[in-house]
C-alpha positions in Angstrom: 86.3 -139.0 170.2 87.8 -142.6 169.4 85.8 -145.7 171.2 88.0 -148.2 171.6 85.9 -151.4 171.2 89.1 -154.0 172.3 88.6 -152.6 175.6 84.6 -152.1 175.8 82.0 -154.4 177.4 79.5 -155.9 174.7 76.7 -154.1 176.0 78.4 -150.6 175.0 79.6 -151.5 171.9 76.3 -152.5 171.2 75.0 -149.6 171.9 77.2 -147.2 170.1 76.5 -149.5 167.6 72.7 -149.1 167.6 73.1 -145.7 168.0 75.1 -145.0 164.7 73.9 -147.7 162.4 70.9 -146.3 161.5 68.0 -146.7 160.1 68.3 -150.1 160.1 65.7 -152.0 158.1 63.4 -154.4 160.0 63.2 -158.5 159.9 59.7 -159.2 161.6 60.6 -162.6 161.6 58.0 -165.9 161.8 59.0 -169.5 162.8 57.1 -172.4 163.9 58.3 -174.9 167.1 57.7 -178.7 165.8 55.0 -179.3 167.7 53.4 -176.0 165.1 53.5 -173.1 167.9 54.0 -170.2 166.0 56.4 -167.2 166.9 57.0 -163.5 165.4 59.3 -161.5 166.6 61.4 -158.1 165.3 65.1 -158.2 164.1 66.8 -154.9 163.3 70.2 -156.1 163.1 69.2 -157.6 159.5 69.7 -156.7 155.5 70.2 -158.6 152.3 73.9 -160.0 151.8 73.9 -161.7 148.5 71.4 -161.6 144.9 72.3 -164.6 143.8 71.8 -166.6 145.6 69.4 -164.5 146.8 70.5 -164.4 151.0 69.1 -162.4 154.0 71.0 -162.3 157.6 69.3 -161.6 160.8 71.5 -161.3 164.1 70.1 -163.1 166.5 70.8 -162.5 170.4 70.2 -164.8 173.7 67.9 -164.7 176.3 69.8 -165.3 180.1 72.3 -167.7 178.1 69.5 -169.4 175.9 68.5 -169.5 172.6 65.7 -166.8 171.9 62.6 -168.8 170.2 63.4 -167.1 167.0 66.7 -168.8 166.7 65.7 -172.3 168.4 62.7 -172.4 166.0 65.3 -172.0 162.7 67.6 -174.7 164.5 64.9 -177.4 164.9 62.5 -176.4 161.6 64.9 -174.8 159.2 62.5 -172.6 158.0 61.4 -168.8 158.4 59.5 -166.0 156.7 60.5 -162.3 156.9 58.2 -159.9 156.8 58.9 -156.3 156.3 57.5 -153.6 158.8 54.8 -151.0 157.5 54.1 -147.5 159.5 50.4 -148.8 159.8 51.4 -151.7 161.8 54.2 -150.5 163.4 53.0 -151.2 167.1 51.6 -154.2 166.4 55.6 -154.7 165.5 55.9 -153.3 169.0 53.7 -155.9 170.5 55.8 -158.5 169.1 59.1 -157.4 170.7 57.4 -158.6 174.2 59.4 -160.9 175.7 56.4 -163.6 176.1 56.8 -167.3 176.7 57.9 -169.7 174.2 54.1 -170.7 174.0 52.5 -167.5 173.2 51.5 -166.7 170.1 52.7 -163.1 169.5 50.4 -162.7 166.2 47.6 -163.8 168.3 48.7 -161.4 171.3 49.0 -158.0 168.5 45.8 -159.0 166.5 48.2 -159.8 162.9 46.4 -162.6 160.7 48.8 -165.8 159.8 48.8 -166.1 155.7 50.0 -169.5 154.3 53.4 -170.0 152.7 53.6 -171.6 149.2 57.0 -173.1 150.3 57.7 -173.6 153.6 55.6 -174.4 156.8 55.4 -170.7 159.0 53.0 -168.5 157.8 53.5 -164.8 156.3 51.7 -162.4 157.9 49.1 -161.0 156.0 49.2 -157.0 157.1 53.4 -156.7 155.7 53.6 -155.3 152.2 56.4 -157.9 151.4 57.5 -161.0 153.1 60.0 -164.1 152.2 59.8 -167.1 152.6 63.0 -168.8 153.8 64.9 -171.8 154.4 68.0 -172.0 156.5 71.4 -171.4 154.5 73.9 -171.3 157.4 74.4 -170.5 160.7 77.3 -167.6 161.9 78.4 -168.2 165.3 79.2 -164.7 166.9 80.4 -164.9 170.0 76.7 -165.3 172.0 74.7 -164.6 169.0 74.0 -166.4 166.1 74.4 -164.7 162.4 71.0 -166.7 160.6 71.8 -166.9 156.5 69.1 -167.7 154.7 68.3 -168.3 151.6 65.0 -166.4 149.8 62.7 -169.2 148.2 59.8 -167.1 147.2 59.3 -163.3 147.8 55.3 -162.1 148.2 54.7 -158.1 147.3 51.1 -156.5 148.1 49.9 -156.1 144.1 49.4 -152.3 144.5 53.0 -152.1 145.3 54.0 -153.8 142.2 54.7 -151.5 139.1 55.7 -154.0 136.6 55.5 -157.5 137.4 57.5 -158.7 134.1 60.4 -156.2 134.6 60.4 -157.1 138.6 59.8 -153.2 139.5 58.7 -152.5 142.9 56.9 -148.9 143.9 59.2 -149.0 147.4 57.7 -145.8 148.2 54.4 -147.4 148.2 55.5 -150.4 150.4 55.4 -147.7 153.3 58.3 -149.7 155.5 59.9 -148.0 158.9 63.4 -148.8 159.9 64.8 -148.6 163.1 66.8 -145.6 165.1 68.5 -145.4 168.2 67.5 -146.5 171.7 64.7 -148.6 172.9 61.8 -147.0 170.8 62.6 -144.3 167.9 61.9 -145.6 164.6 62.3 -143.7 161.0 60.0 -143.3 158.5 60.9 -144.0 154.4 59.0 -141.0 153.0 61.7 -138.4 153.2 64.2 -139.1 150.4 66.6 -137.3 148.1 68.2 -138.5 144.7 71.1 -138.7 144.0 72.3 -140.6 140.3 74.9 -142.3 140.4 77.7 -141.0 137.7 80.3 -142.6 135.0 83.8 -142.1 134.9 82.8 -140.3 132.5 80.0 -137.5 133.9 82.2 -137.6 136.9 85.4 -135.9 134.6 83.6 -133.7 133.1 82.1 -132.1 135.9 85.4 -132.1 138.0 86.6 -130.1 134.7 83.7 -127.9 134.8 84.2 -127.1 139.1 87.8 -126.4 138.2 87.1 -123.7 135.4 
């Protein structure tokens, strides 16, 4: 079946996209107002787009035609951290996705403890495994959302998730991250994987020759 997106409402292409895209990793993402209020709130529609520099992108949506907090907070501060989603603290994530007032404190409200940044002004939050601390790179306009590009200033990993600190290896296994799945609350876990090595010209010849025998 072909879904013809030219002719689609936003709200079902956004949905078939949610629904297909999957997992998608998780941006638990905390900003402070100027006045120091802090916010956290989950972004799935988020990944890594360029090493060097080193740039993240988080979709951000609109609340009833106005900027969520998330996205007001990077426009007036230019600043963010991301913090990666654990299993172990995944409701507290849940707790976070409330739609609450711009002067709530959603790390308050789901029990998480602010960490200070080395860089930037918002906090970390201490219970993630990894989180960045960001400034603001550039901001997407997308129709009524907001593609946020920002730049990676300084990257904290939990040290028992760190295999060689010289080398920059990371146990990602360890790091115990969700992602999210389809509709309003399934979620995937990162412990079932499978390898597959990637191949050179090379391997990749001589096991075509070796089907084909």
């Amino acid at each position: 079946m072909i879904f013809d997106f030219e002719t689609l409402p936003g709200t079902e292409c956004y949905k078939l996209m949610v629904s297909t895209i999957v997992p998608r990793p998780i941006a638990w993402v905390v900003t402070e107002d100027r006045a120091g209020v802090l916010n956290a709130a989950p972004y799935s529609f988020f990944n890594g787009f360029s090493g060097d520099p080193p740039i993240i992108g988080i979709g951000c949506g609109h609340r009833n035609g106005v900027h969520k907090d998330t996205l007001a907070n990077i426009e007036a501060t230019g600043q963010f951290t991301v913090c990666l989603v654990p299993e172990e603290r995944a409701l507290q994530m849940n707790v976070t996705a409330t739609e609450f007032g711009p002067e709530v404190d959603e790390l308050a409200e789901a029990g998480l403890t602010a960490a200070p940044s080395t860089k930037i002004r918002p906090p970390r939050i201490a219970e993630s495994p990894v989180a960045m601390e960001c400034e603001r790179f550039q901001l997407v306009p997308l129709g009524k959302n907001m593609l946020v590009l920002g730049r990676i200033l300084a990257m904290h990993v939990r040290d028992d998730c760190v295999l060689d600190p010289v080398k920059h290896y990371i146990d990602s296994p360890k790091l115990g991250l969700v992602g999210r799945m389809h509709g309003r609350g399934w979620y995937a876990r990162t412990t079932d994987r499978l390898e597959i090595p990637r191949m050179t010209p090379a391997e990749w010849a001589k096991r075509k020759a070796e089907e084909e025998s």
